[in-house]
Each structure stands twice: as structure tokens, then as C-alpha cells.
C-alpha positions as CSV (number, residue, x, y, z in Angstrom):
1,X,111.3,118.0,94.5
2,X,107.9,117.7,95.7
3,X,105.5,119.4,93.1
4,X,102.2,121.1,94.0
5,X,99.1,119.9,93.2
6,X,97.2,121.5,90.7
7,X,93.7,122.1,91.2
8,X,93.5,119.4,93.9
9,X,95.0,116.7,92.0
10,X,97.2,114.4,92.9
11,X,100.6,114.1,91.5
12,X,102.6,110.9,90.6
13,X,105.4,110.6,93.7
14,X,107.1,107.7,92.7
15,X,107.3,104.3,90.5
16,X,107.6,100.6,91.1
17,X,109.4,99.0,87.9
18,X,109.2,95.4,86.4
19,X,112.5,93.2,86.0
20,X,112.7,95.1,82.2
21,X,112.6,98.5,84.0
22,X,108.9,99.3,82.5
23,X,107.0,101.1,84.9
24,X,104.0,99.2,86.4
25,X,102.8,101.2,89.2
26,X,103.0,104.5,90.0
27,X,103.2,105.8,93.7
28,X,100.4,109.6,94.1
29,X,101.0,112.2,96.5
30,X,97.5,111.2,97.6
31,X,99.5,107.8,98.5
32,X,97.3,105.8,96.6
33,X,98.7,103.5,94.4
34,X,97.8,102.6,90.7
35,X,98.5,100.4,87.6
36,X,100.1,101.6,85.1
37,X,96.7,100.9,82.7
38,X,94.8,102.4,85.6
39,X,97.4,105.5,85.7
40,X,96.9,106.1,82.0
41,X,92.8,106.7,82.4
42,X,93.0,108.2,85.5
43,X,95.6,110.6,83.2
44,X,93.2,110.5,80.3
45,X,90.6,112.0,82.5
46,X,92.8,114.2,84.0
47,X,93.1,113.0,87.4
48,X,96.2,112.9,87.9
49,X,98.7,116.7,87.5
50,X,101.7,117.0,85.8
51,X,101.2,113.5,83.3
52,X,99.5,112.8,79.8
53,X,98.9,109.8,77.6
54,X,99.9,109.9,74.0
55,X,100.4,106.9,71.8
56,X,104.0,106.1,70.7
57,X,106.0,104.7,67.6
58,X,105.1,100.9,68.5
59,X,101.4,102.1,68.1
60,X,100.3,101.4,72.1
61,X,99.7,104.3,74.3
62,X,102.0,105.7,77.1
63,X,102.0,107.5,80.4
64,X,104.8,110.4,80.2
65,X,105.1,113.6,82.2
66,X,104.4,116.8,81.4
67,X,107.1,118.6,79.1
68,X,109.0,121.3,81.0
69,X,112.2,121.4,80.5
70,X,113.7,119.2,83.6
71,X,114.6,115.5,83.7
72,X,114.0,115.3,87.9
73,X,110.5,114.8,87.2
74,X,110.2,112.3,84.5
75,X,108.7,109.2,85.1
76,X,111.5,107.2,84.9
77,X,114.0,109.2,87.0
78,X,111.0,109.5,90.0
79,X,112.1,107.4,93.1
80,X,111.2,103.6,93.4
81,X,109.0,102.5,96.2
């Protein structure tokens, strides 16, 4: 399930999740790994393929993959590390 970078970027690869099942670090094909705050501006300034930031219900911002269609590739189906 390995998606290609796009235009160099990395891509998120996998997530590490808190004892409530939020995400709070994400794992990039680079192998570098980020906060989930850190994720989110690194997304913002699109540095980071395949994710976006857009602000939810409860009024805070969140990291989400890219609609298209398949549920492999969401953030919270992605492989723990």
C-alpha cells in the first residue's frame, strides 16, 4: 500500500496513538518522525502528500488524509509503529 510521493514529498507511512487512540505522531516515508501539531503545519505548508488540515465540529483543527475514495489509507487505519 505504499503511495508515491508527489512532487518529492513525503508521505505519512504510519501512526503512533495515545492510550485514547488519538493520533500523536505520525511515522513519513522519509522516516522522519513528527507531532501531530508539527504534522499539521508541515501539512499546512504542504509538506507532507496525500494529508490536509481543516478545522472540525469541536472548533480545533485536524490532520485527515486526502479524500479518495479508500479507507486503507486513512490516518487511523495506517499501521502503528
Amino acid at each position: 500500500m505504499e503511495q508515491e510521493q508527489q512532487g518529492g514529498k513525503p508521505h505519512v507511512k504510519a501512526v503512533r496513538k495515545n492510550g485514547d487512540g488519538d493520533i500523536v505522531e505520525l511515522q513519513l516515508s522519509s522516516g522522519q518522525v513528527v507531532g501531530y501539531e508539527e504534522a499539521q503545519q508541515m501539512a499546512k505548508n504542504d509538506q507532507i502528500a496525500n494529508v490536509n488540515v481543516f478545522k472540525g465540529r469541536d472548533g480545533d483543527e485536524h490532520l485527515r488524509s486526502d479524500p479518495d475514495g479508500r479507507e486503507d489509507n486513512n490516518l487511523d487505519n495506517l499501521p502503528t509503529f
